[in-house]
C-alpha positions as CSV (number, residue, x, y, z in Angstrom):
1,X,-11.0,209.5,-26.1
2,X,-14.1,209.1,-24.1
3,X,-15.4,205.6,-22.4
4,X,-17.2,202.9,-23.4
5,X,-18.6,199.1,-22.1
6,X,-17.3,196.0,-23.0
7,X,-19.2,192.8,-22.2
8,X,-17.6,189.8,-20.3
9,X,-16.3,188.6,-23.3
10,X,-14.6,192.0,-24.3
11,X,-17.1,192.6,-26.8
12,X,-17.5,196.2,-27.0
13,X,-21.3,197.2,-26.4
14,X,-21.0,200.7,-26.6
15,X,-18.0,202.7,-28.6
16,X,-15.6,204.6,-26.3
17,X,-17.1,207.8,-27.3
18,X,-19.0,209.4,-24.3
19,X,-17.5,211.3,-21.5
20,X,-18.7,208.5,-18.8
21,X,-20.2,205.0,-18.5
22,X,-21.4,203.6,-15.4
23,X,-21.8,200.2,-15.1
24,X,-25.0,198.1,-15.6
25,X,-27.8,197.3,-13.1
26,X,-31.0,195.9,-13.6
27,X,-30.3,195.8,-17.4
28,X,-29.4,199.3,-17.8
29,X,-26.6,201.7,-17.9
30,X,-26.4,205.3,-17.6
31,X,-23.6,207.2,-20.2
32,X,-22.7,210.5,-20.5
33,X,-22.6,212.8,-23.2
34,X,-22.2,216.4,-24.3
35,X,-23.1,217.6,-21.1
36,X,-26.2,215.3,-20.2
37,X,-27.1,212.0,-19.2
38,X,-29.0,208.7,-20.7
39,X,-29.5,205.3,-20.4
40,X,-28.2,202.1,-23.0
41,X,-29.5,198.2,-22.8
42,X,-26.8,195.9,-23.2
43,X,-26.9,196.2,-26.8
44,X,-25.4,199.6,-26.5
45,X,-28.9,201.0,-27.7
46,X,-30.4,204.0,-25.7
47,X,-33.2,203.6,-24.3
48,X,-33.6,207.0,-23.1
49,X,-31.4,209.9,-24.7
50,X,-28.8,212.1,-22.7
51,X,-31.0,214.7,-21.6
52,X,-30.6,214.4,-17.7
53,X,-28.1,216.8,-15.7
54,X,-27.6,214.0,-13.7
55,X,-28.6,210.5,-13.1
56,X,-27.9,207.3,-11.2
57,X,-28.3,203.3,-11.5
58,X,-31.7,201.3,-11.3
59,X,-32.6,200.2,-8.3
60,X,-35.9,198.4,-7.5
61,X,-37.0,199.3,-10.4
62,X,-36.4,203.4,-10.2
63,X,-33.5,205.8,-10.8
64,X,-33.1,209.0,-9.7
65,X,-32.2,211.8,-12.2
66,X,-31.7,215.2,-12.2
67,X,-33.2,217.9,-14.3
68,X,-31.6,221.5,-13.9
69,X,-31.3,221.8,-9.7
70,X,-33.9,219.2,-8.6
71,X,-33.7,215.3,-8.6
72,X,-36.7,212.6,-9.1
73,X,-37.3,209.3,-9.8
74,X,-37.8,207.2,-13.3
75,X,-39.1,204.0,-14.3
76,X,-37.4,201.8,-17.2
77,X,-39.6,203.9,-19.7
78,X,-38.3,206.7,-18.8
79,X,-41.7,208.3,-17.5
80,X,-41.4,210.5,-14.1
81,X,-42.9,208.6,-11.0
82,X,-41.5,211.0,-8.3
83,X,-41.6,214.5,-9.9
84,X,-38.4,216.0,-9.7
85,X,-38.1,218.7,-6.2
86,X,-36.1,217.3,-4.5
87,X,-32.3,219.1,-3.6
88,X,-30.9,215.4,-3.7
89,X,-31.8,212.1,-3.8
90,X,-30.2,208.5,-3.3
91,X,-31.2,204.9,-4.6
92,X,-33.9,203.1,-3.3
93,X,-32.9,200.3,-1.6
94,X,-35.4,197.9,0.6
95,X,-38.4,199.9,-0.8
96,X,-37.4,203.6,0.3
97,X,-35.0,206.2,-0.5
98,X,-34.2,209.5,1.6
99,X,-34.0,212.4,-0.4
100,X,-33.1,216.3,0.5
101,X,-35.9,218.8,0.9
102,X,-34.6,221.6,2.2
103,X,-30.8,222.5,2.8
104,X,-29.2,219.6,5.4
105,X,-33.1,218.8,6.0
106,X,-33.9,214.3,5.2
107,X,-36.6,212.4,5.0
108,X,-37.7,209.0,3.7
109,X,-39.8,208.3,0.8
110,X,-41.5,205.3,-0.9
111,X,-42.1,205.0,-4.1
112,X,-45.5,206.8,-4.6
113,X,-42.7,209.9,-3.0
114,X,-44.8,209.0,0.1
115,X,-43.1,209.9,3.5
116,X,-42.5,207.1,5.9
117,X,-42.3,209.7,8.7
118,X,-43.1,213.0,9.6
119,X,-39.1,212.9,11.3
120,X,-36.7,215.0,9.2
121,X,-33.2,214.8,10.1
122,X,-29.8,216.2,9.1
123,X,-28.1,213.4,8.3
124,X,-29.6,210.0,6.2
125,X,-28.4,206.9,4.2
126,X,-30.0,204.0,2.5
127,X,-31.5,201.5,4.2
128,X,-29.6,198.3,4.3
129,X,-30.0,194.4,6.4
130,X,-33.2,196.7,7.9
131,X,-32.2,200.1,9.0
132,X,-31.3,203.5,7.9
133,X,-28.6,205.9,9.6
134,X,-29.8,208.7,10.8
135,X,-28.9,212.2,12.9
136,X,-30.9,214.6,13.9
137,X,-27.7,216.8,15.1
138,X,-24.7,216.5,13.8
139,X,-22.3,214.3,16.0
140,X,-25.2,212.2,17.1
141,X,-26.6,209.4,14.9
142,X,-28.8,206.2,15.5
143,X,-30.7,204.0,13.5
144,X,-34.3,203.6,12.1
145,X,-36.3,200.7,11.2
146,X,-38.1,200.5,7.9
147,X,-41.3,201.8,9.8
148,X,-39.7,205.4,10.2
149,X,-38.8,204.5,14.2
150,X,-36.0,205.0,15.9
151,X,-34.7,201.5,17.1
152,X,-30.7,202.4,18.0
153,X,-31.2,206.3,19.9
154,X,-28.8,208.8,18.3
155,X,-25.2,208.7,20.3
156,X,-22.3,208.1,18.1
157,X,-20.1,210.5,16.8
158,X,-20.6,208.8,12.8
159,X,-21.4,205.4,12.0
160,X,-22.1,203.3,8.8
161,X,-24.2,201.0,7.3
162,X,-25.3,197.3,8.3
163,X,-23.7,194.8,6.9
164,X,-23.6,191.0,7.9
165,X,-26.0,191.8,10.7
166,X,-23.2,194.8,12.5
167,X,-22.2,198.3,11.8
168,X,-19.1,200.7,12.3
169,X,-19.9,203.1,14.8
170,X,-17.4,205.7,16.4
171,X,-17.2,206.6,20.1
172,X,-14.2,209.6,20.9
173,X,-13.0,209.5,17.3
174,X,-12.8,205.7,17.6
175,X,-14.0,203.2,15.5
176,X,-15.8,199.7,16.7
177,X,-18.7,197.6,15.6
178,X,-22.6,197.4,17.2
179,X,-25.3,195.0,16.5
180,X,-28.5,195.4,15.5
181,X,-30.0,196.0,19.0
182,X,-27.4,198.9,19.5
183,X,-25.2,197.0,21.9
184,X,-21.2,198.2,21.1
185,X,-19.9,193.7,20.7
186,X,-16.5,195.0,19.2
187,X,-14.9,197.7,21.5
188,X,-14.2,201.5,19.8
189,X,-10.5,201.4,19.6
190,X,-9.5,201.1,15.8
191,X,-8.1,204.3,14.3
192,X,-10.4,203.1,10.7
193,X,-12.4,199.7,9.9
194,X,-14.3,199.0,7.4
195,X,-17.8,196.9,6.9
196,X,-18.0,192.9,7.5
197,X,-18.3,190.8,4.5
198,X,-18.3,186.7,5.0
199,X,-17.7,187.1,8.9
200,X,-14.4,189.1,8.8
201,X,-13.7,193.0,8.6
202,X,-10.4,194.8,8.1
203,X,-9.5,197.7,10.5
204,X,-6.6,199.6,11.2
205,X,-5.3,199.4,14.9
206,X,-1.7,201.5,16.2
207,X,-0.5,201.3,12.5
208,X,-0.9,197.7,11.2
209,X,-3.8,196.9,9.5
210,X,-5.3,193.4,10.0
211,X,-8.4,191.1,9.5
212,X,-10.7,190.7,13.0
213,X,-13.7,188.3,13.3
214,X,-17.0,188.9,15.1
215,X,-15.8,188.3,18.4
216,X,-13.1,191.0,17.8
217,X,-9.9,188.8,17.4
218,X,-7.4,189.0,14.9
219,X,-7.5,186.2,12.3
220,X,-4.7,187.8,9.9
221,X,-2.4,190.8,8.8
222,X,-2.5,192.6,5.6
223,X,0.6,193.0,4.2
């Protein structure tokens, strides 16, 4: 028994019948079968066959795929606008993606597969609210700015993305919360949090696990 899509009104769109479905963005959906990947509309048609090793969502407009060891990038037609030769790649998100070029060596590309900067680091995500993570050494990670500069210096032990303007960043194997000027506004002393959504966050400090607010202060308890 394999998976399949069902539409919001449990319609099915696609028979359970492939190995995996992922679900729809920008109209399409990738599905797996026999060992390769394609993409359906919403009328369970394909659009492009199961032929890809790999492949990944539609974002902006382009989804990465992989054929035999190297990713690239396709448009809705299914025509290749970034050649796959790439290691690995990620979704582009605010108009660039980072993608691997040598073993643990980043960088940023548009989506003429451009670089945004000559920097290459060992660590990267997507850009989000701005502003990519980034390290050049392990253990020490900043932030860039959609121009390819470095706008937070490298100095935190991990950190994630930007969401609702701050980021998790850790500091001796803590967690806390920076803005987007670098400055630490929640201290590191939370064993886990995660990302702010609607002005709240939950994080995980000397075993309970409770909902904090920008400034920091508890407004409830998960149970």
């Amino acid at each position: 028994m394999g998976t399949g899509i069902i539409d919001k009104k449990g319609n099915v769109v696609l028979e359970p019948n492939n190995q995996f479905a992922r679900q729809f963005s920008e109209g399409l959906a990738t599905v797996k079968k026999d060992g390769k990947v394609g993409f359906i509309d919403k009328s369970g048609k394909y659009v492009m066959e199961p032929k890809y090793d790999h492949a990944y969502i539609f974002t902006e407009g382009l989804a990465f795929v992989k054929l035999g060891d190297k990713y690239g990038y396709i448009n809705k037609q299914g025509e290749f606008v970034i050649e796959p030769k790439y290691l690995k790649a990620r979704e582009f998100s605010e108009g660039y993606a980072c993608v691997e070029i040598e073993k643990d060596v980043f960088c940023y590309i548009d989506k003429e597969g451009d670089f945004i900067t000559e920097d290459r680091f060992k660590s990267a995500s997507t850009f989000s609210e701005g502003l990519a993570a980034v390290a050049f050494e392990w253990g020490e990670y900043g932030y860039i700015d959609t121009l390819g500069e470095i706008v937070i210096e490298p100095q935190f032990q991990n950190v994630r993305y930007f969401s609702d303007g701050l980021a998790q960043v850790w500091i001796d194997k803590k967690c806390g919360y920076i803005n987007k000027k670098g400055e630490l506004v929640i201290d590191a002393i939370y064993k886990d949090c995660r990302e702010f959504s609607s002005g709240a966050a939950a994080v995980r400090y000397e075993g309970d696990s409770i909902y904090i607010n920008k400034q920091g202060q508890k407004i409830s308890v998960i149970k």
